[in-house]
Structures are given as C-alpha cells and as structure tokens.
C-alpha positions as CSV (number, residue, x, y, z in Angstrom):
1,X,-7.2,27.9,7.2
2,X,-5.0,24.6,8.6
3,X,-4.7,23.2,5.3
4,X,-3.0,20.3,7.5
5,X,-6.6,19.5,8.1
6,X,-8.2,20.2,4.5
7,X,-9.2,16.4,3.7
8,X,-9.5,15.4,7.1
9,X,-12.6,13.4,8.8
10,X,-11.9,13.5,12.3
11,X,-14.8,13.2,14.3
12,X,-17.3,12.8,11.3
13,X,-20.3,10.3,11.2
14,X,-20.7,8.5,7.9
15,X,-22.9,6.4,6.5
16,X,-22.4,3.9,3.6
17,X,-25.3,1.9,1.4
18,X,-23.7,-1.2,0.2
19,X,-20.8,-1.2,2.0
20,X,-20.3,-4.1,2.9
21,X,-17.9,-5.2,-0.5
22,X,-16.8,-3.9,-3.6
23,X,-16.4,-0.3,-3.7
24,X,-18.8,0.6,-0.7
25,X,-15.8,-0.9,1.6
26,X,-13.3,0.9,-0.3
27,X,-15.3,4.2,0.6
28,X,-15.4,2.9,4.6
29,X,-12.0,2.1,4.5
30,X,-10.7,5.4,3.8
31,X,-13.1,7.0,5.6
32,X,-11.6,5.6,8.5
33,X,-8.3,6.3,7.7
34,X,-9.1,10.1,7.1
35,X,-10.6,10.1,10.9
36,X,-13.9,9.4,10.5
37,X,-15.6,8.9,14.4
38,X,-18.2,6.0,13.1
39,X,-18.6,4.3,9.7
40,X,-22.4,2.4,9.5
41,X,-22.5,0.0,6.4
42,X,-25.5,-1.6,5.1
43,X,-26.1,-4.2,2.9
44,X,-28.8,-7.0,2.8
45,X,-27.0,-10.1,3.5
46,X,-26.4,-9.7,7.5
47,X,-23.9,-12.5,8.0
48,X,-21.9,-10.5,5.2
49,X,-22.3,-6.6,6.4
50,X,-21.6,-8.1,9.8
51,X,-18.6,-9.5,9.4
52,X,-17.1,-6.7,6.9
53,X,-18.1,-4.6,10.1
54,X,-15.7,-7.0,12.4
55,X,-13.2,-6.9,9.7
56,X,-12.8,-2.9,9.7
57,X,-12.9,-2.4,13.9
58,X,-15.3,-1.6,16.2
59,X,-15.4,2.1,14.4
60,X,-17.4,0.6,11.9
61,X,-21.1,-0.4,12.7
62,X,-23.1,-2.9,10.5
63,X,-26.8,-2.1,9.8
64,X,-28.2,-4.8,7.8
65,X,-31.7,-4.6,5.8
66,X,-33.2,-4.0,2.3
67,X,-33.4,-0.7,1.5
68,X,-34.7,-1.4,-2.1
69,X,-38.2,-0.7,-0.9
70,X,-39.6,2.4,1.4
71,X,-40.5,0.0,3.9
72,X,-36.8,-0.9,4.5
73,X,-35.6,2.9,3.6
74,X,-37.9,3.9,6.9
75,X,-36.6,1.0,8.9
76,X,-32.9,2.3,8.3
77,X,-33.6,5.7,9.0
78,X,-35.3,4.7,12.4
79,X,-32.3,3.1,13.7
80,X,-30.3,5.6,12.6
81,X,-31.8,8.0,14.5
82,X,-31.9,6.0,17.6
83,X,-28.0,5.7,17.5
84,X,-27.0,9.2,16.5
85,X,-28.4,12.6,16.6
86,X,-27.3,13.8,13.1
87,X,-25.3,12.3,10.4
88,X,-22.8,14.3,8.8
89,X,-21.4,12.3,5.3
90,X,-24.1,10.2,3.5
91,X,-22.9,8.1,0.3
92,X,-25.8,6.7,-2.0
93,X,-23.3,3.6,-2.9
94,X,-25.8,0.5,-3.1
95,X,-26.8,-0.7,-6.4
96,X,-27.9,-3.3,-8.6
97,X,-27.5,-4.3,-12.6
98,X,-28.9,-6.6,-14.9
99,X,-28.7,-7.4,-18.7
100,X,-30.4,-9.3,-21.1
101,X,-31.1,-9.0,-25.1
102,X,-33.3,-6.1,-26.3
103,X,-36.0,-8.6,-27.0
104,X,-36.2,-10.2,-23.9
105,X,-35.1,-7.6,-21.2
106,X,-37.8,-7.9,-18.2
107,X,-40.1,-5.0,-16.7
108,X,-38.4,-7.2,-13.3
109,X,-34.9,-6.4,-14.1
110,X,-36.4,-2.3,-15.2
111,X,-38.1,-1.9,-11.7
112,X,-35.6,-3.6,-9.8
113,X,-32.4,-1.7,-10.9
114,X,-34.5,1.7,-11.2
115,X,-36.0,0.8,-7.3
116,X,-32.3,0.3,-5.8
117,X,-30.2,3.1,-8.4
118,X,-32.8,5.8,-8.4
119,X,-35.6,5.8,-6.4
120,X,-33.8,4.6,-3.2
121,X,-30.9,7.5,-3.2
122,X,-33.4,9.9,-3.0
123,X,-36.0,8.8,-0.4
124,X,-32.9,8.0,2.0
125,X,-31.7,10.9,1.6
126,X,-35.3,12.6,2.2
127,X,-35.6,10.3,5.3
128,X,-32.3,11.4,6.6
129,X,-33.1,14.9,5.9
130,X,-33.4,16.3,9.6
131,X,-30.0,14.0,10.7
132,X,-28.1,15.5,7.6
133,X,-29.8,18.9,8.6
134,X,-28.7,18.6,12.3
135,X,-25.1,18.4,11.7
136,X,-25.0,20.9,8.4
137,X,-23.5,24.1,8.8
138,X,-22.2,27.3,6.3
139,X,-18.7,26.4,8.2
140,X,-19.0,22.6,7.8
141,X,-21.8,21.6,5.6
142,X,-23.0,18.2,5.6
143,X,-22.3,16.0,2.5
144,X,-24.5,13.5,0.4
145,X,-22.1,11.8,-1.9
146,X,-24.5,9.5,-5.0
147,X,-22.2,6.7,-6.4
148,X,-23.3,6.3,-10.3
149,X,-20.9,4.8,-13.0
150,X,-19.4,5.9,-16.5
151,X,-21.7,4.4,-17.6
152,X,-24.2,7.1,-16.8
153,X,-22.1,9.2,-18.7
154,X,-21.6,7.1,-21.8
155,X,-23.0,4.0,-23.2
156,X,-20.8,0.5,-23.0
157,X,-21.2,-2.5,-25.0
158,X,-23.5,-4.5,-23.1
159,X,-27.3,-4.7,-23.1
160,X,-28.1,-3.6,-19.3
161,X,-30.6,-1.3,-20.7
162,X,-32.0,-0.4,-17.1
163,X,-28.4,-0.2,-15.2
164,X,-27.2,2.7,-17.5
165,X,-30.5,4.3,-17.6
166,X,-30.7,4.3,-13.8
167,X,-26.3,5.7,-13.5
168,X,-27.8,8.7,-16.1
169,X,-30.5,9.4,-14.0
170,X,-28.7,9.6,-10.9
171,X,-26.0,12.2,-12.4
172,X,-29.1,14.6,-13.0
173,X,-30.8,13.9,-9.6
174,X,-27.4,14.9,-8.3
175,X,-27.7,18.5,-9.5
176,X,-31.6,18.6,-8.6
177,X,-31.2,17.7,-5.0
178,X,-28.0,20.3,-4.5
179,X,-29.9,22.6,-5.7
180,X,-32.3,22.1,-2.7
181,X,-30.4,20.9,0.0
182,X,-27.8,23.4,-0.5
183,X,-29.9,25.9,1.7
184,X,-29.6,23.5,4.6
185,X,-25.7,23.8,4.0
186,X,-25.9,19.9,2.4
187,X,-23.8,19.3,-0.1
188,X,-24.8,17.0,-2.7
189,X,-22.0,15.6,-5.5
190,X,-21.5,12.3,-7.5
191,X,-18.7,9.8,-8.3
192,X,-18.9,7.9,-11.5
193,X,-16.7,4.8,-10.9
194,X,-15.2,3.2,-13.8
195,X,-13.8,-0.5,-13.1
196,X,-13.1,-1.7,-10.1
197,X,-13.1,-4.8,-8.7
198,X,-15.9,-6.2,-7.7
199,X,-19.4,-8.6,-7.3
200,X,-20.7,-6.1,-9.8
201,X,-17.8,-6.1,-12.3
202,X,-16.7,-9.3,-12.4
203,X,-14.2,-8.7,-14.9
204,X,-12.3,-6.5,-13.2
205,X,-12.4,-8.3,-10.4
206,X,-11.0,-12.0,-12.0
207,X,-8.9,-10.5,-15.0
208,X,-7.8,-7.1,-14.2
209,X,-5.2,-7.1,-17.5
210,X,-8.5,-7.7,-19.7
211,X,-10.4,-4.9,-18.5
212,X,-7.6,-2.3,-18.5
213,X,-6.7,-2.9,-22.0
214,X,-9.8,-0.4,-22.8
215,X,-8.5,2.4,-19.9
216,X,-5.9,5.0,-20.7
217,X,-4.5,4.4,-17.6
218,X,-3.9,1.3,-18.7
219,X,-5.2,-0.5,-15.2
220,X,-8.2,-0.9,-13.3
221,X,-8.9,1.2,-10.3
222,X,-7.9,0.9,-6.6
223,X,-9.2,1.7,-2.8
224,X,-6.7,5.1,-2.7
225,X,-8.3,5.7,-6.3
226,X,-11.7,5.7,-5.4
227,X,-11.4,6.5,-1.4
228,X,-9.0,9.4,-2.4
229,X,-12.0,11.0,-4.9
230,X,-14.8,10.3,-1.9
231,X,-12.1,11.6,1.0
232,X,-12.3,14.6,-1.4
233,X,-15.7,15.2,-1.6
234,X,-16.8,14.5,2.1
235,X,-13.7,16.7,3.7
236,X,-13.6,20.6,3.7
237,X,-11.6,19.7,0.2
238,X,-14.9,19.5,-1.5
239,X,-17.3,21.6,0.5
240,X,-17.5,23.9,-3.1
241,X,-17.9,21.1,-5.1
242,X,-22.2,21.2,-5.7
243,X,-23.8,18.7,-7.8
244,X,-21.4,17.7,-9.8
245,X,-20.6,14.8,-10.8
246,X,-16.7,13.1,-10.9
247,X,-15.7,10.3,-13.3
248,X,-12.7,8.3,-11.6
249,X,-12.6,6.0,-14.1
250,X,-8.7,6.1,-15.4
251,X,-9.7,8.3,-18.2
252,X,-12.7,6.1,-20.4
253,X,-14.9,8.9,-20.3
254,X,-12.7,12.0,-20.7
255,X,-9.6,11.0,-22.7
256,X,-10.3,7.2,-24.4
257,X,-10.2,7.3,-28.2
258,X,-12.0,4.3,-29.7
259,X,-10.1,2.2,-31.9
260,X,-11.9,3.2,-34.9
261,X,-11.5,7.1,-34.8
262,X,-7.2,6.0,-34.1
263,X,-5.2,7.1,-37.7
264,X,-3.1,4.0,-38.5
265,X,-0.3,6.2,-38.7
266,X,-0.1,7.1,-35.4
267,X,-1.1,10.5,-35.6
C-alpha cells in the first residue's frame, strides 16, 4: 500500500449537486486539490453554476438544470453520459429548507424539500447507476457520498418540520442503498454538516461568533473541515466506510451538553 496516495483523487471524475456555493463548492474545491481529473457542478441558476465553474479552472465543468423533478434528473444524467463514460465519486449535496409555524406549514414547502432532499438523491443515483457501475471496482470502488445535516440526527429549535424530516430520511436511505450498491463495488456513506456558511444558514454565514456560541468547538465550520471529511470518504481512506453516516459538525451532536442538564457548580 503507498499510503503517500491513501486520500488522493488523482485522475478521478466527480460529480457535485449544488455546487455551485455554500458547501457543494467547498466539496469541489478540495476535490480538486486532492487531484481530482474533472469536477461537474450543478445547480439551477446557470449564470451562477457557470461562473463558480470559471472561478475554480477549466477542471471544473458547470451543468446547469433542475434536478428537483425526474424530468431534470434524466436530462442530467443524459449529458453526463455523453461527456464521460463512467463516473467514479457522486455527492448527493443539493438541498432545500423551509419553515413555518406548526399551524400554517404548507403541503408546498413538505413536497418541495422531500422532492429535492430525498427523492432526488436516490433517482440520480439510480440514473447514474451504469456510469457509477462502469468505473466501480473491488480495488477502487466507486463512491456515492449523501450530504444530510445534524439535523437529521437531532431536532434544532426551529419549525422546518419537512427539512429535518427529509436530513433523517436520508441517513437511513444511506444504509439501504449501500446495502445494494455494495455488490457493484459502490460505496455509499453520508456527511451530516453542522454550520457552515452559507445561502442555507444564514447565520453562520453573517455572524459566525452567534452561531458558534452553541458548538463545542466553539466556531463554525470551514472548507478543510468539510472537504477534509468528503476527501475521506471518496479516496481509498474511506473505501470501508459503508453506509454510514459522519456528523462534522464541531461536536453538536456527539459531545454538546444543553445548558439545562450543566450543574451550576461546574461539575
């Protein structure tokens, strides 16, 4: 084994839903740096995936469309597999939120965060099945990589009823489809990002001291943080990591003690 090559990407062909911003170009961004030979982002906005691509270099390619329906899930995989004859890294990253008071959440704001967190990850992936399958191996398995959130794995404050029903749902998909696509040598494995700045968290993006009063790393999360955890996964590093999920989140999930449950003494 070169372990000199353990977390490397050289050569590989990713692709990145939502990449375009937030943590989806954090995940491109380090997947170049650890060698990766193409990097195709999508996003819905064009003008925006398009110029994210000219930002990174001409290693990354911008495909821009709506994936949030199977109509734009086909259209994806179509061009996909005009441009490359397999795909070796797939990461589930787009996603969508919304909140609103128990009494007046929407079925629109249900269907549309279920359609883009849940339903999407797995019919691209079962569009990009034969791709995934064409460059999986036992020595060099192919990798799907969902993005969910802590908030999959615990509740927060806030009333976005569908966003943390859709993270939870995606953690146990994870485990279902490794347990198939493991016999094509695809690897499947989750992130659960905690705060990070973004369009999404807005909070973390505008006043980073206010959201990491509540992390035990006392800050918010970084490209290395979350590129370092994805590197992981998608390199040999990771190839026995299968369907599991990772919380890189600073510690809220696994070692935050709410104020409530703290002895006054210190203890």
């Amino acid at each position: 084994m070169d372990f000199s090559k353990l977390f490397s990407l050289e050569g590989r062909v990713a692709v990145i839903t939502g990449g375009s911003r937030g943590i989806g170009r954090m995940l491109a961004e380090g997947f170049l740096a650890a060698g990766c030979a193409k990097v195709y982002i999508t996003a819905r906005k064009a003008a925006v995936v398009e110029e994210t691509a000219r930002e990174l270099g001409d290693r990354v390619i911008a495909l821009p469309g709506d994936i949030s329906t199977l109509a734009g899930i086909e259209a994806l995989a179509e061009d996909l597999a005009k441009l490359e004859p397999k795909i070796d890294i797939l990461v589930n990253n787009a996603g969508v939120a919304w909140g609103a008071d128990f009494e007046d959440f929407p079925e629109g704001g249900w269907d549309k965060v279920m359609n883009l967190n849940v339903k999407t990850p797995f019919f691209l992936t079962q569009k990009l099945h034969g791709l995934l399958k064409a460059a999986a191996s036992a020595g060099q398995p192919a990798k799907v990589i969902n993005i969910a959130s802590i908030d999959g794995m615990r509740i927060n404050p806030w009333e976005t009823y569908s966003y943390q029903a859709s993270k939870a749902a995606v953690v146990h998909l994870t485990r279902r489809m490794a347990a198939r696509l493991i016999k094509d040598n695809i690897v499947v494995s989750c992130i659960a990002p905690g705060a990070y700045p973004s369009e999404m968290n807005k909070v973390a993006a505008r006043k980073p001291e206010e959201s990491a009063r509540g992390i035990p790393s006392g800050r918010i999360g970084g490209t290395e943080d979350i590129a370092g955890g994805a590197i992981y996964l998608a390199s040999r590093a990771g190839d026995y990591v299968v369907g599991t999920t990772i919380p890189i989140d600073g510690g809220i999930v696994n070692a935050w003690i709410p104020s409530e449950f703290v002895d006054p003494s210190g203890h």
